[in-house]
C-alpha positions as CSV (number, residue, x, y, z in Angstrom):
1,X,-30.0,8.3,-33.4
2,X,-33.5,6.5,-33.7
3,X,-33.8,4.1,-31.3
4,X,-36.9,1.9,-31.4
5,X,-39.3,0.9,-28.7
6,X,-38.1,-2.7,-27.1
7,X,-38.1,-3.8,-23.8
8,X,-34.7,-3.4,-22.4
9,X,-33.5,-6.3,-20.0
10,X,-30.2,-5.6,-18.1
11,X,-29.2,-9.1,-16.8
12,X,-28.6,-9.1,-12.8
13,X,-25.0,-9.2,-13.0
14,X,-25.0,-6.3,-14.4
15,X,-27.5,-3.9,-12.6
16,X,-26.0,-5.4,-9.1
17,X,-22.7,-3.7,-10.3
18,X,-24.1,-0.7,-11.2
19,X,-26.2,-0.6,-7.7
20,X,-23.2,-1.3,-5.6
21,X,-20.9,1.4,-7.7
22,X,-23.2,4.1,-6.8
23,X,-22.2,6.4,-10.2
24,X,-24.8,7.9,-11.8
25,X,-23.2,9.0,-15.1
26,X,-22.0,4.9,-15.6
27,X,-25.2,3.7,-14.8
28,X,-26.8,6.5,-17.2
29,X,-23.7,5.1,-20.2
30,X,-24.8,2.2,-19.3
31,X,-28.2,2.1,-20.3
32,X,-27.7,4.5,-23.4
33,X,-25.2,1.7,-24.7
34,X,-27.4,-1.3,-23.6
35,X,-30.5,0.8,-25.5
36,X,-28.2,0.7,-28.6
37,X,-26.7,4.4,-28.9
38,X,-23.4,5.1,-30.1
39,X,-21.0,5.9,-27.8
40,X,-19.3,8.7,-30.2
41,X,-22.7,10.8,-29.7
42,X,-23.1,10.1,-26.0
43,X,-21.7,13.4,-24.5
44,X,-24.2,15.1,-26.4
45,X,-27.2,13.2,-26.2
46,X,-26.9,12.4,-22.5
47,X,-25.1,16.1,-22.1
48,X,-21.8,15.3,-20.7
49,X,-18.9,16.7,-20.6
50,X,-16.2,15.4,-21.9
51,X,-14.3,14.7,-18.4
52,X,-17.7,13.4,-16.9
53,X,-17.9,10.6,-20.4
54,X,-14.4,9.6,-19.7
55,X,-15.2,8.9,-15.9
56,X,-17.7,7.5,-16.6
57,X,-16.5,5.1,-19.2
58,X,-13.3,4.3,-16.7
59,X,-15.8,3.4,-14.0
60,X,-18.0,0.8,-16.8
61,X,-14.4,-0.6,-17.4
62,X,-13.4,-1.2,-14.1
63,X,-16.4,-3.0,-13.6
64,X,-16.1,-5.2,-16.6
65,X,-19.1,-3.7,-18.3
66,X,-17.6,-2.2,-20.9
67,X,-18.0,-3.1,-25.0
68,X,-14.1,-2.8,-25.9
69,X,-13.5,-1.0,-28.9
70,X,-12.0,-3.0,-31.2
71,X,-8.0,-2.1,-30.7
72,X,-5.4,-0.9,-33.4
73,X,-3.5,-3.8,-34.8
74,X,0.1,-3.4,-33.5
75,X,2.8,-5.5,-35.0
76,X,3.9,-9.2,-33.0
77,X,7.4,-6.8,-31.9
78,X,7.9,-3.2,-31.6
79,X,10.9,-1.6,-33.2
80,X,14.0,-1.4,-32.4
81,X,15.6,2.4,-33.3
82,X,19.0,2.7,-33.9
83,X,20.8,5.5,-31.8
84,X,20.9,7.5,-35.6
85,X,17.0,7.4,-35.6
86,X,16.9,8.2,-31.7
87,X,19.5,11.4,-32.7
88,X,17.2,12.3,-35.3
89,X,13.8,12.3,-33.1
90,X,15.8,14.3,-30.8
91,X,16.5,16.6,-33.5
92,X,13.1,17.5,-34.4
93,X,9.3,17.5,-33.6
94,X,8.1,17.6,-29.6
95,X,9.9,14.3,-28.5
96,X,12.7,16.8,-27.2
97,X,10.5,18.5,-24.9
98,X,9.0,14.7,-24.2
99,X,12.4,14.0,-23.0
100,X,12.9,16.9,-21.1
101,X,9.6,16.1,-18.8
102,X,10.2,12.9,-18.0
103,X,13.6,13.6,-16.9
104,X,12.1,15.9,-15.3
105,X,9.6,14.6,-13.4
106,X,11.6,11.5,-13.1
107,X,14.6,13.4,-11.6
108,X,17.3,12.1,-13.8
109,X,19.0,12.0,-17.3
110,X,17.8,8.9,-19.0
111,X,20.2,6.3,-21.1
112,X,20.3,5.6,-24.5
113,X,17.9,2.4,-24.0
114,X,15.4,4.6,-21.5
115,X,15.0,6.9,-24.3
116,X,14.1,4.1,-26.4
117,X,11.6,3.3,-24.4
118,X,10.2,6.5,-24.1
119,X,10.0,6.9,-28.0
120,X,8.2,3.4,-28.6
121,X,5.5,4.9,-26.3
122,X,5.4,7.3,-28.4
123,X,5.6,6.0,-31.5
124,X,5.0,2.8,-31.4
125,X,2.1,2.7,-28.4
126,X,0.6,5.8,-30.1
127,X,0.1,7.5,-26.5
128,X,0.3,11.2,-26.7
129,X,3.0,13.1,-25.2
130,X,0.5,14.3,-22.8
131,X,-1.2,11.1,-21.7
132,X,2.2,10.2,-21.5
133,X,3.3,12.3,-18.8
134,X,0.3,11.9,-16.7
135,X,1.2,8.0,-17.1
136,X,4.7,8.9,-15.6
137,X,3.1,11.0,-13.0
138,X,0.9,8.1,-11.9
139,X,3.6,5.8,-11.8
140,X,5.5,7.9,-9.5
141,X,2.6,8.7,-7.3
142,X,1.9,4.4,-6.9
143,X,5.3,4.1,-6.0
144,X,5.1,6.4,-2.9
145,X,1.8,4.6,-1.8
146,X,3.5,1.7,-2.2
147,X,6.3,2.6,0.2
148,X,9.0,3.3,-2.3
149,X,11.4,5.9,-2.2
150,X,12.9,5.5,-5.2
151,X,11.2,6.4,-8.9
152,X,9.9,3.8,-10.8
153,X,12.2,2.5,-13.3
154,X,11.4,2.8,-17.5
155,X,10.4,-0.9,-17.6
156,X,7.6,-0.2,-15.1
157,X,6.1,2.8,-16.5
158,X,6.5,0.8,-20.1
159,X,4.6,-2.0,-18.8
160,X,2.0,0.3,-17.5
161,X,2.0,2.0,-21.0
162,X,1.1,-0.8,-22.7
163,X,-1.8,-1.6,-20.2
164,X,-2.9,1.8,-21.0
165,X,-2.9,1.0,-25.0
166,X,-4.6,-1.9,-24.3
167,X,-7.5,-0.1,-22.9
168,X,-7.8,2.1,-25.2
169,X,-6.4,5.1,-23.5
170,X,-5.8,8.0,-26.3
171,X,-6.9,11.1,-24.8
172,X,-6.4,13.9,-22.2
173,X,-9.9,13.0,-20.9
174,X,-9.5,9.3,-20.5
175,X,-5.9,9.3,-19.0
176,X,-7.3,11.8,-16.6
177,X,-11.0,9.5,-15.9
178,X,-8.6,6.3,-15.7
179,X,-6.1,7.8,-13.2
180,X,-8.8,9.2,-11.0
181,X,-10.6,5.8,-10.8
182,X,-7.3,4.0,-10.3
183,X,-6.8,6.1,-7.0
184,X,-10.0,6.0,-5.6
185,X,-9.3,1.9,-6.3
186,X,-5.7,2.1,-4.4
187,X,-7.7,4.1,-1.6
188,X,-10.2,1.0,-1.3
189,X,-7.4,-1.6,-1.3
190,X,-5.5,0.4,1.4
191,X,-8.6,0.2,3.7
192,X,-9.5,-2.9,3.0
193,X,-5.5,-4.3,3.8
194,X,-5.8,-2.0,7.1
195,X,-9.3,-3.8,8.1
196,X,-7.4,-7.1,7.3
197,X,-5.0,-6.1,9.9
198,X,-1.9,-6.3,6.7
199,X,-0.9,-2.7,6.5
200,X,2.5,-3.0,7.9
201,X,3.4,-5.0,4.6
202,X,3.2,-4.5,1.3
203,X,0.4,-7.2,-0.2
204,X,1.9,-10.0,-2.6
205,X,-0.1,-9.9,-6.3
206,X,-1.9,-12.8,-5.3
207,X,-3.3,-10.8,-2.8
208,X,-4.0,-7.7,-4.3
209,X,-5.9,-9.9,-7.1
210,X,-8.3,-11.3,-3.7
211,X,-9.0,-7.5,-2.9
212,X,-9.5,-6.1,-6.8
213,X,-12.4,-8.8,-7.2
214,X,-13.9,-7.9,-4.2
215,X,-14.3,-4.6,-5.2
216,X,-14.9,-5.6,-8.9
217,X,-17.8,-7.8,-6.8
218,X,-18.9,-4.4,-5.3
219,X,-17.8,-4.8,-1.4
220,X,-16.4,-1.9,0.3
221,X,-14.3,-2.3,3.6
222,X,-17.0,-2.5,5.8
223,X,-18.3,-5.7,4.5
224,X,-14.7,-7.4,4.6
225,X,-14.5,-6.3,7.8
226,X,-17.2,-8.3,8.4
227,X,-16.0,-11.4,6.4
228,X,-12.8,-11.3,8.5
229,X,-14.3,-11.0,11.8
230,X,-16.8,-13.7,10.4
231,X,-13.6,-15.8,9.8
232,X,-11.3,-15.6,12.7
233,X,-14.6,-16.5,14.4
234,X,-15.4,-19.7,12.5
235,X,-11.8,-21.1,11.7
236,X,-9.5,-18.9,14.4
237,X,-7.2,-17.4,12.4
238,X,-6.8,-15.4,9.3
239,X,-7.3,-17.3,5.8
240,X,-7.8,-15.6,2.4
241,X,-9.6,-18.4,1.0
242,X,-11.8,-18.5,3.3
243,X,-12.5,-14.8,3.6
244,X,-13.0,-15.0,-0.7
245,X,-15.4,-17.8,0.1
246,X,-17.5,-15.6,2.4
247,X,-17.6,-12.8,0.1
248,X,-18.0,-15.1,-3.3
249,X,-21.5,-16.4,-0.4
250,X,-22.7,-13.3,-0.1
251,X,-21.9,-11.9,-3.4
252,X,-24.0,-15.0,-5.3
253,X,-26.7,-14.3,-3.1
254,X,-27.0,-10.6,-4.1
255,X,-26.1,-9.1,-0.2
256,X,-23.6,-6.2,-1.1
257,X,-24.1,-4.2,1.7
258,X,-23.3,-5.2,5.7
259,X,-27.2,-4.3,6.3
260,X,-27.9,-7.0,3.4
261,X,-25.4,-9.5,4.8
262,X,-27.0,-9.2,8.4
263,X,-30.4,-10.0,6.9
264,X,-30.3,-11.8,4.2
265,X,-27.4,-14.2,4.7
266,X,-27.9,-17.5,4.6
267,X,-25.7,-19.0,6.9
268,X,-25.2,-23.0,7.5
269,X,-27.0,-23.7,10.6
270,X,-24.2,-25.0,12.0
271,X,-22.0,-21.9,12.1
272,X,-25.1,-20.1,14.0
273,X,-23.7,-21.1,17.9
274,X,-20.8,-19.8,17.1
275,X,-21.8,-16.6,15.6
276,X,-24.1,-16.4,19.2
277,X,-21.0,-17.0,20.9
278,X,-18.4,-15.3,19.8
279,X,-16.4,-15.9,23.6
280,X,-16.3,-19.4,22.9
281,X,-13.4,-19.5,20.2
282,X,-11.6,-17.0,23.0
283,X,-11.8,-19.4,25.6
284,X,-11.0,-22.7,22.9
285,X,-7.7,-20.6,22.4
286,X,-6.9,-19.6,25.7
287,X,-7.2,-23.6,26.7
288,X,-4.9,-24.5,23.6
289,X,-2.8,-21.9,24.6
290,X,-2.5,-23.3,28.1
291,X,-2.2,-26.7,27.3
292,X,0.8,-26.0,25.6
293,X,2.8,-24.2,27.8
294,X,2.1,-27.4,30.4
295,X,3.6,-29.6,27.6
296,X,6.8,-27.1,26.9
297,X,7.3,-27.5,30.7
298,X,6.5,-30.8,31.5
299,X,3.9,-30.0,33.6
């Protein structure tokens, strides 16, 4: 690869990301990419291994800095197999032993239609019977942290097939890199719901989609910590929005970090007393709270 002598300019976006991630391999992909290599030669020019490239491109993805590659051209509807075609893919080839894992793992003899399913992965997703069964593993292993004791059903893990098409997931390597960065993500959002006081419920989407672009934004719990204590100060209860319009603040003025956000935030001088005073909303509520009970009693 001959790549010639330019200046390279990364816009700010971008190297803020890359800064608050902390990974040295994406940041390294990163800039190989940005310089114009080619991402087929990059374990060996920037001497990866395989499993390091793969992690490394997951982590780019998750933070949207990723150049897709451009994806296979499925058709508008997958097939539909008749029960003779599913007999005969059962009859030959390693879709038997495909079968037999995910029954395993799942811990239960799958239908007629399930099997279906199973095969358009297969066949008609292109996903590896390999990939495939890490998929199924990861499905079950979201379900427990989700608080379910039952396995996920053939429609979930199908759905989160075809997100893993999508994205280009084809290999050993990359289901492995994309799993891996998917749990360290779950182990974020958990935090994050337990410093926003929610961890006796399971969050609505909605709400998940507020904490996955925080940490697409590069906040970690500590600084929504902050935001929420910054908020029950300010309005006196807990608000999403206006948590995500503390964050979205600080994350357009580049403070990422709770040191940052103690320095550098700019503030409306107005909200300033009652950050200095933090007893004051205390005392506001204890006086609403007392001026209600008069009211209930006639007092």
């Amino acid at each position: 690869m001959n790549m010639a002598e330019h200046s390279l300019v990364i816009p700010e976006h971008d190297w803020r990301k890359l800064l608050a991630a902390a990974n040295g391999d994406s940041a390294l992909l990163y800039l190989y990419l940005r310089a114009g290599g080619d991402a087929a030669e990059a374990e060996t020019a920037l001497h990866l291994s395989a499993a390091r490239r793969a992690a490394a491109e997951s982590s780019l993805r998750q933070l949207g800095l990723w150049q897709e590659k451009p994806k296979l051209l499925r058709p508008v509807e997958p097939p539909t197999y008749t029960e003779a075609e599913l007999a005969e893919r059962l009859q030959s080839g390693t879709f038997p032993q495909l079968l037999g894992e995910a029954q395993r793992r799942l811990g239960r003899v799958l239908s007629t239609e399930e099997m279906k399913i199973l095969l358009s992965m297969n066949n008609y997703l292109g996903l590896s019977d390999e990939v495939i069964s890490i998929l199924i593993s990861y499905c079950l292993h979201r379900a427990r942290l989700r608080g379910s004791s039952r396995p996920p059903s053939m429609r979930t893990i199908e759905r989160e097939a075809y997100a893993w098409a999508d994205l280009g997931i084809e290999t050993l390597e990359e289901a492995a890199a994309h799993v891996q960065q998917e749990l360290e993500q779950q182990t974020i959002r958990r935090e994050m719901q337990r410093v926003l006081q929610l961890s006796d419920r399971r969050l609505f989407p909605k709400e998940e989609a507020y904490l996955n672009q925080w940490i697409a934004w590069g906040f970690s719990p500590r600084e929504v910590s902050l935001a929420f204590e910054r908020a029950c100060l300010k309005i006196g209860h807990f608000n999403w929005k206006y948590i995500h319009s503390i964050l979205e603040s600080w994350h357009s003025q580049g403070l990422h970090t709770v040191s940052a956000i103690e320095t550098g935030d700019k503030a409306p001088a107005k909200a300033a007393p009652q950050e200095q005073q933090p007893n004051q909303w205390a005392k506001d509520a204890v006086a609403r709270m007392m001026r209600q009970e008069e009211e209930q009693h006639g007092l």
